[in-house]
N, C-alpha and C positions, 0 to 999 in steps of 0.2 A: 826663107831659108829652109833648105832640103839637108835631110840625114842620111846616109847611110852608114850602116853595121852591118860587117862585113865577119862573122865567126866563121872560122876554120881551125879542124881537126885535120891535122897532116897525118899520113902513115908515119908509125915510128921508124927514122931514120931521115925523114924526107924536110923538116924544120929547116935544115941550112939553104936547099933548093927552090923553096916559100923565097926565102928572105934574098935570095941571087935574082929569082924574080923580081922581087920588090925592088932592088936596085939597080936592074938593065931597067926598069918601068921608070924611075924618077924623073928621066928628064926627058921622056914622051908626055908625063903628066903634068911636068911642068910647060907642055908647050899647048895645054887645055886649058879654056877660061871659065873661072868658076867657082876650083874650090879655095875653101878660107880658111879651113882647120882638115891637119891630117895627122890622126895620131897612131900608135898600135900598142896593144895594150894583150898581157897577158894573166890567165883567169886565174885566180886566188884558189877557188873550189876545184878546178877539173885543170892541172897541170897541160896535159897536152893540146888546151882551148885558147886560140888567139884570138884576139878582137881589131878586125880593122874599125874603127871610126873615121867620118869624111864628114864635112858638112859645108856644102854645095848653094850659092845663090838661087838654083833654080832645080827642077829636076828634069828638064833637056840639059844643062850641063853636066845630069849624069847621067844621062841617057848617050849623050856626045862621048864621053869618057868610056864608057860599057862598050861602046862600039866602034873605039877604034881599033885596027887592024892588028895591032903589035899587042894590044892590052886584049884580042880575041885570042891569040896565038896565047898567051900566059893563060888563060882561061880554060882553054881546050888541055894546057898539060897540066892543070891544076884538077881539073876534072879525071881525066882520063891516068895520069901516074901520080900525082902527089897529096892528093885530098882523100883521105876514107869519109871523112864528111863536108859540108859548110853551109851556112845558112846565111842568107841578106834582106836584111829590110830595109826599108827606103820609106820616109814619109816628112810631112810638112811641118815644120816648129809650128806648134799651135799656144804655146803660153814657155815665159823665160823668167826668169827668176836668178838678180844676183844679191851675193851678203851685201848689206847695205842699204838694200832696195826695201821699202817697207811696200809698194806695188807689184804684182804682178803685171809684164804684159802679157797681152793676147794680140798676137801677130795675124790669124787667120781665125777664119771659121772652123771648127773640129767638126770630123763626121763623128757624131756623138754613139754610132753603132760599130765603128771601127775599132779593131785594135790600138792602143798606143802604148808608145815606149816613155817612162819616164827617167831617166839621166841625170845622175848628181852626181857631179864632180868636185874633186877637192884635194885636200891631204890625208883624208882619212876616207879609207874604205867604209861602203856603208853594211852595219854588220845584221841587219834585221832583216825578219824572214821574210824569202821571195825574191830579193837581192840576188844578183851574182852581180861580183867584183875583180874587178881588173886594175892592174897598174899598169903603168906606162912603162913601155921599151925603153924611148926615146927619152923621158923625162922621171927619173925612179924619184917616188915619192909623191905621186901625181897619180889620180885613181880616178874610175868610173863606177860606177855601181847603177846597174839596169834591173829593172822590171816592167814587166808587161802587165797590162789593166786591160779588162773589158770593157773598152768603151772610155770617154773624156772625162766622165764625173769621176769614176774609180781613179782615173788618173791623177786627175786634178786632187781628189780626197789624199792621194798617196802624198802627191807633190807638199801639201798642206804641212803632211803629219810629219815631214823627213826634212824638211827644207833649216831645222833646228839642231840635225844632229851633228856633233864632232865633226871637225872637215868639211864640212859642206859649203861651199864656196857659192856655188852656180846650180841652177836647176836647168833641163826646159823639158818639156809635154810632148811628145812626135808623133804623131796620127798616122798611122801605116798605113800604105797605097799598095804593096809590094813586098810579101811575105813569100819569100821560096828557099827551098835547099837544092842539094845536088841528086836527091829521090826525088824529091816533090816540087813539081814544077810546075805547077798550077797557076802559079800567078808569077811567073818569069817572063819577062817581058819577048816579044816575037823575033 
């Protein structure tokens, strides 16, 4: 399973234009094969930050998605009029964790020097430092809470220490492949 997190900072005023986007997109995306979860969630800490989350069977299915025609077209005017920022990463569920579960899995090999994202989902925002938190659009009362770890042991050690707190439902570990924004585009795919 593939992730992508999708943050965008819209110009103020341009929010409603994002989200006309997002619904001429629904049912192009619905005719891509792939994704399993699509939520969008908006940031606790920094009001004007939204969070796509997607997670993806493979990452040619979002590689497939990125490049189709109609979702380039939304891309080029996200870029060029309605983003003052956005940043996407992309990488491989490397360990999952639900309440319940007294095992972790471990779905892939982590690259142990990469960055990863760790993801706890639930009812309660996670309120410890390094966090940033989001709730759901689509589902109010429904949270994310991300941080980034250098490297899989840091991740994994976070994963450990948080997987106890308030709300926390669900964990998983995501090993970034593909770190870029709309400045930096060093590792945006060609």
């Amino acid at each position: 399973m593939h992730a992508l997190f999708f943050e965008v900072r819209p110009h103020p005023g341009h929010l409603e234009h994002y989200f006309e986007h997002v619904d001429r997109l629904r049912p192009v995306l619905a005719r891509h094969e792939g994704l399993l979860f699509l939520d969008r969630y908006s940031s606790l800490n920094e009001p004007d930050l939204l969070l796509s989350h997607q997670l993806w069977d493979s990452e040619d299915a979002i590689v497939a998605w990125r490049a189709d025609s109609e979702h380039r077209r939304s891309q080029s005017a996200g870029r060029r009029i309605h983003f003052a920022d956005y940043r996407i990463r992309v990488g491989a569920r490397v360990r999952h964790w639900q309440a319940g579960e007294t095992k972790l899995s471990a779905e892939v090999d982590a690259a142990p020097d990469r960055s990863h994202v760790l993801a706890l989902y639930g009812t309660q925002p996670v309120k410890a430092s390094g966090f940033e938190s989001f709730e759901s659009v689509n589902h109010k009362g429904r949270f994310i809470s991300l941080t980034t770890a250098d490297g899989f042991g840091a991740a994994n050690a976070a994963l450990h220490a948080h997987t106890d707190a308030p709300g926390v439902e669900e964990a998983a570990v995501y090993s970034i492949r593909r770190d870029y924004g709309q400045f930096d585009r060093a590792q945006a795919p060609g």
